[in-house]
N, C-alpha and C positions, 0 to 999 in steps of 0.2 A: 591669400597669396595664390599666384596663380600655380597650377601642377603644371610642371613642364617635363617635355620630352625632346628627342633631338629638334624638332621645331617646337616651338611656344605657342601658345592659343592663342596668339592674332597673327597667326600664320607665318613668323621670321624664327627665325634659327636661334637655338639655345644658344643665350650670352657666354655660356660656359664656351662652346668652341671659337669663341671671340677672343676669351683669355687664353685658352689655349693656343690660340695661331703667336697672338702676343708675345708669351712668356716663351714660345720656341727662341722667337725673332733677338729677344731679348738675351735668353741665354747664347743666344747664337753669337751673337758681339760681345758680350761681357765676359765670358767663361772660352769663347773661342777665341778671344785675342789673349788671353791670360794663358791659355794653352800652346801659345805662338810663339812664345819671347823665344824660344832654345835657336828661333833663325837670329836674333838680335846677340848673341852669344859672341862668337869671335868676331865679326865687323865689330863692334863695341872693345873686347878684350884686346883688339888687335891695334883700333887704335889708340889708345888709351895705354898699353902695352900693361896689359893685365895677366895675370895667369886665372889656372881653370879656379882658383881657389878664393881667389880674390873677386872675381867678377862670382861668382857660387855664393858667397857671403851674402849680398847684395840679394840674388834671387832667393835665398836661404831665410833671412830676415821678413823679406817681402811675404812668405809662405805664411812665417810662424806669426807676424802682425796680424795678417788677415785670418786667423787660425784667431788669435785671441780677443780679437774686436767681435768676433760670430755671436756667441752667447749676449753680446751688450745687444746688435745689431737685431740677433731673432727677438729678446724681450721688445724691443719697440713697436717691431714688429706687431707682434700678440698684442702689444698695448691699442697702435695706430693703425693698424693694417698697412696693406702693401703699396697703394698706389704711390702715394707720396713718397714714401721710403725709397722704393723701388727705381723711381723716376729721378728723385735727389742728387742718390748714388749713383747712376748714370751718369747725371750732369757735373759731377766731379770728378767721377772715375775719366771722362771724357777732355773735362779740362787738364788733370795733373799728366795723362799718357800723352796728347799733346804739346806740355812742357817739357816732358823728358826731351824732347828733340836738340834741346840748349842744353842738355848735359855739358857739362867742361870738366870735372874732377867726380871720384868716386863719392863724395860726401851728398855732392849735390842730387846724384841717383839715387842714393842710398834716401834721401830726403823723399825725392819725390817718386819715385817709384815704389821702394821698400815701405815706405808710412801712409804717401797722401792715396795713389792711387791702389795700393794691395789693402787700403782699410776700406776705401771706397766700393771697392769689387763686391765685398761681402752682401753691398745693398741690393746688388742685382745677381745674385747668386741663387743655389738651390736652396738656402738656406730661407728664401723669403720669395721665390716665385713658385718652388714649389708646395710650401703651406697654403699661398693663398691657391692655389691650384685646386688640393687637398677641402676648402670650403666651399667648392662651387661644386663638386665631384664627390657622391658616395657611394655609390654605385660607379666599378668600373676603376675605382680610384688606383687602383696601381699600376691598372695598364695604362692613365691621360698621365699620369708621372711619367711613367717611364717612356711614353710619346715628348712627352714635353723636353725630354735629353735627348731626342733629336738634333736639338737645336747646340747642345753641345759638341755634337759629333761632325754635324755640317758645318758648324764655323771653326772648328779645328781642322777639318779635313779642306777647307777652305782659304781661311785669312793666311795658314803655315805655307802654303805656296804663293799665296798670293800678296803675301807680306817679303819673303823671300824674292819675289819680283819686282817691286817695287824697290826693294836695295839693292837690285843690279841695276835696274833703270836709273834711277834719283841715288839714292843712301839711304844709312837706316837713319837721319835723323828726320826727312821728310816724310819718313815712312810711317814712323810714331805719328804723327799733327793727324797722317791719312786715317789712321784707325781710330784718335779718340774725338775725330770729327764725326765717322759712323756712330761713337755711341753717344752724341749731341744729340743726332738725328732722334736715334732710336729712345733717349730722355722723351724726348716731345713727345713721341708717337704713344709713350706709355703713359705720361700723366692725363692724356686725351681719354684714352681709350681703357683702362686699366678702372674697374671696382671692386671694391673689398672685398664684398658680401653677397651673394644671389640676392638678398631681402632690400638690397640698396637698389636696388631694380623691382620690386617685389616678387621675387621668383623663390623657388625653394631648391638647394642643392640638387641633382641629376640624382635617382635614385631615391629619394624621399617624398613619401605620399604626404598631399594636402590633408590633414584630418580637421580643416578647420569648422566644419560641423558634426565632429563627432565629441562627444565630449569624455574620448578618450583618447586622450591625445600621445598622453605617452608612451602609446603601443607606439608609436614610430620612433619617439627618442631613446635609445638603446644606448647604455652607458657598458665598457669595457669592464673586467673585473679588476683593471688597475687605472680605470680612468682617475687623473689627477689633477688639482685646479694648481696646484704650486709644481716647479718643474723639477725642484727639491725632493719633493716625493717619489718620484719618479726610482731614483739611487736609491729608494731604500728596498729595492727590486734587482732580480738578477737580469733581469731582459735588458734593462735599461746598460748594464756594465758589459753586457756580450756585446751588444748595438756599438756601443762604444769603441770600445775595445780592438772590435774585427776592423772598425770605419779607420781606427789608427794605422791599424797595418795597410788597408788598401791607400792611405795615402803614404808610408811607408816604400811603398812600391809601384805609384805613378806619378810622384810628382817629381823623383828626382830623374825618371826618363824625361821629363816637358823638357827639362833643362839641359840635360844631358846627351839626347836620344843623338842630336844634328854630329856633335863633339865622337861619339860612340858611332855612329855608321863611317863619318869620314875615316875612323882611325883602322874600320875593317874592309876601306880602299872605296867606299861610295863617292862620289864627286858632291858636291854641295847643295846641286839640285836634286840629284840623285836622294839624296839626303831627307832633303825638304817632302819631295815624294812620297819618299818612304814612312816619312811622319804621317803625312796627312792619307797616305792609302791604310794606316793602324786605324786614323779614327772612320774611315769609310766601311771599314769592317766592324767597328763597333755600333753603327747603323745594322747592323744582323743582329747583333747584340741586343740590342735595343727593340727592334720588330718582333725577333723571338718571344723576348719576356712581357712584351706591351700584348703578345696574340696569346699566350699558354698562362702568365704570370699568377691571372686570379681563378684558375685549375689548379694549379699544382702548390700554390702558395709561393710568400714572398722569400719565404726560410731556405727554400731547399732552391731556389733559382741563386740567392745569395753564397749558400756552400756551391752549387754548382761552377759561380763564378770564379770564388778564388783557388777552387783544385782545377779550373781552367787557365789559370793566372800562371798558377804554380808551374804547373805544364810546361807553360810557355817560356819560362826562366828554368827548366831543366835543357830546354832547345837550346838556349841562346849559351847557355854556358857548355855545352856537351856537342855541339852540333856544330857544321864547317861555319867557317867565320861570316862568310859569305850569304850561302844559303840558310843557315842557323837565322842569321839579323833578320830575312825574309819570312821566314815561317813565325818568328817572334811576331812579325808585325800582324800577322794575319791571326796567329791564335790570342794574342793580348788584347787585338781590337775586340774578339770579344765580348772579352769579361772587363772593357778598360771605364768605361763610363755609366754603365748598369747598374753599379753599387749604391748609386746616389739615390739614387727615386727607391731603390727597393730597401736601403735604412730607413730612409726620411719614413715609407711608406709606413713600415714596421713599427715604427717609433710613434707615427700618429695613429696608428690602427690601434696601438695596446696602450697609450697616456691620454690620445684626445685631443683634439683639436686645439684646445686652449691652450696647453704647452706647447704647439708643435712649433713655432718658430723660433725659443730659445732651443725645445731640445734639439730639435736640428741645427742648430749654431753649437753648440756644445758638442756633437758631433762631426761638426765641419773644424770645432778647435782640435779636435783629436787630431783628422785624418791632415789638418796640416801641421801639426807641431810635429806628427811623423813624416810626413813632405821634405817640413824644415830640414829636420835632422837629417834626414838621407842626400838632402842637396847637399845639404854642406861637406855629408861625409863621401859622398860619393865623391868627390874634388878631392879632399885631403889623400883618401885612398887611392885614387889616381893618380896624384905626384909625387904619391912614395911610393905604390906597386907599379907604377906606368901600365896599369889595367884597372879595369870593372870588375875584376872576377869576385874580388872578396866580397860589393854589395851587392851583386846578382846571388849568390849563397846565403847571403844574409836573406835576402828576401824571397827567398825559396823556401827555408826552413817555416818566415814566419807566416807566408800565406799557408802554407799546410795548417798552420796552427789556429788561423782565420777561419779557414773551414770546416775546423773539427768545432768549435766555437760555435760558428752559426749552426752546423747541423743540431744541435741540442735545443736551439730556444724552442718552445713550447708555442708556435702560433695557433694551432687547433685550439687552445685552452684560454689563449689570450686576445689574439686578433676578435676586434667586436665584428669584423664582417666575415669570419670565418667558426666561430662560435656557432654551431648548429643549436636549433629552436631557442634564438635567442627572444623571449618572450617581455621577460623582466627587466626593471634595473638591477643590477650587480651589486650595488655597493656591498650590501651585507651578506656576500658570501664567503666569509672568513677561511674556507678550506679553503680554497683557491688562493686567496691572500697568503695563509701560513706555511703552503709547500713553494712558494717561488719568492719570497720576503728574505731576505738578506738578515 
């Protein structure tokens, strides 16, 4: 195989940053119109004459389907690799968001948005662009992750006004045809362009030496002290239930502002584009978010940028409840862009740095079920709670208390002991180092 570096030996540029432009482009449309819908909120609610609770349902379900398709979606993954998958999912995510536009009754949304296109999403999600990412990339891997959420930060800070525009201009039922015609587009451009493996090209991941004339080869394969061939084994670990665990509360605590946020600035006197704005200037700040831990990330490790985040989260939900109504929602946007879309690359990262490549796109699906069956919950409940407190207050307290409890969580995992690219003279295979095994074994 050939040893590659940012160029390859016959002089063109490592395919790895091929995928990388890629998997931006892609998260950019798939993950940034899924972060859009809260402008589809009351045009929808209003005409349909829905309350927040009713039309919350719909977004709620939509969460928790694609929350519990994740673990089906990453085994396939692990199984077939990504391109196909990836590209699939696209091409139906792109047809069912284009049908939504014929919505007529809630059943029929609830059908196609909630089931066809929120199971769809999962294909093209962090859940399977960023493992395959994670195989071209060993070196550097946490920071091309947490580059590669770029692509969620731009097409949120993007499509949310620019979706929002297009249903003053047209309505939102033309609006929907406009965005799952982008991710038609973006299908194409990934089955073209889009391969498994470095070795499907004959290249070797970014970071690992050629030793193919040495004939000791496995100084370069370096196995974790919890690497795992089944994703089952994984849980019989406490890393694997903190990873878990914290990903639930961070979607506990962003997924029901996607839904919510437009609803929540109008009612503290924003006008609608005002609104719209305000959304998409939170994910433009999570572009700082993002660059910070893509530039420091593999310094300081993945553990302690992760506590960082959510005592930064927290923060930000003591502002928005304690702080003027006005300028409070303001400094919420700025300090929550943060820590808002960080968490994804630095789990996923964590998760394949300490189990291995070969589980990582169930266990990243299993933690994408977590962080949406918390999603779920908090949509739906943030609705119920608002048309019997006619506020937010009670789930901004709610998700105060449990990001604190998130950060004490991650500060504890043990990544010095467990991360295989953090693990100082790592010389050996691990398998059979049972103290290590029997102080962090469940």
């Amino acid at each position: 195989m050939k040893n590659h570096n940012l160029i390859s030996s016959n002089g063109g540029l490592f395919y790895g940053w091929i995928i990388l432009f890629i998997s931006i482009l892609i998260l950019f449309f798939s993950m940034g119109m899924r972060n859009s819908v809260s402008v589809f909120f009351i045009p929808m609610a209003d005409e349909f004459d829905w309350n927040r609770t009713t039309i919350s349902i719909v977004f709620s379900v939509g969460w928790l389907i694609n929350g519990v398709t994740q673990p089906v979606i990453g085994g396939i993954y692990d199984k077939f690799g990504g391109r196909y998958v990836i590209s699939f999912g696209l091409l139906i995510m792109g047809l069912s968001t284009a049908l939504i536009s014929v919505t007529n009754n809630f059943w029929y949304f609830l059908l196609m948005y909630g089931l066809i296109m929120c199971t769809s999403a999962g294909a093209s999600s962090v859940v399977t662009v960023q493992p395959l990412l994670a195989r071209w990339w060993y070196k550097r891997r946490g920071a091309i992750l947490s580059i590669s959420s770029l692509g969620i930060s731009l097409g949120s800070m993007f499509l949310l006004p620019f979706s929002s525009y297009i249903i003053q201009i047209f309505d939102w039922r033309f609006t929907w045809v406009v965005l799952g015609g982008f991710l038609l587009v973006v299908s194409f451009i990934a089955v073209i362009f889009l391969r498994n493996n470095p070795s499907d090209i004959g290249l070797l991941p970014f970071g690992i030496k050629d030793n193919s004339n040495n004939k000791s080869k496995n100084s370069t394969i370096v196995k974790g002290p919890l690497e795992v061939t089944s994703w089952k084994d994984a849980f019989k670990h406490v890393p694997a239930w903190q990873l878990i665990f914290s990903y639930l509360i961070c979607g506990l605590t962003t997924s029901f502002m996607s839904v919510h946020f437009i609803p929540l600035a109008i009612d503290r006197g924003f006008s609608v584009n005002e609104a719209s704005i305000a959304f998409s200037i939170l994910y433009g700040f999570t572009l700082t978010g993002v660059l910070i831990s893509s530039l420091f990330v593999e310094r300081f490790g993945q553990k302690n940028f992760l506590t960082y985040v959510y005592f930064v989260r927290a923060f930000a939900y003591i502002v928005l409840l304690f702080g003027p109504m006005y300028l409070g929602l303001w400094t919420f946007v700025i300090l929550a862009g943060f820590s808002w879309v960080v968490t994804a690359p630095l789990t996923i990262t964590l998760l394949t740095d300490i189990y291995g490549l070969k589980t990582a796109g169930t266990l990243a699906g299993i933690a994408t079920l977590a962080h949406q069956i918390g999603g779920s919950l908090n949509i739906i409940l943030a609705g119920v709670l608002f048309d019997k407190y006619n506020s937010y207050f009670a789930i901004f307290t709610i998700s105060l208390v449990l990001l604190i409890f998130a950060g004490i969580i991650t500060m504890n995992i043990q990544e010095d002991k467990l991360s295989v690219r953090r693990i100082k003279n790592l010389n050996t295979n691990f398998d059979g180092d049972t103290n290590i095994h029997s102080k962090i074994s469940m």
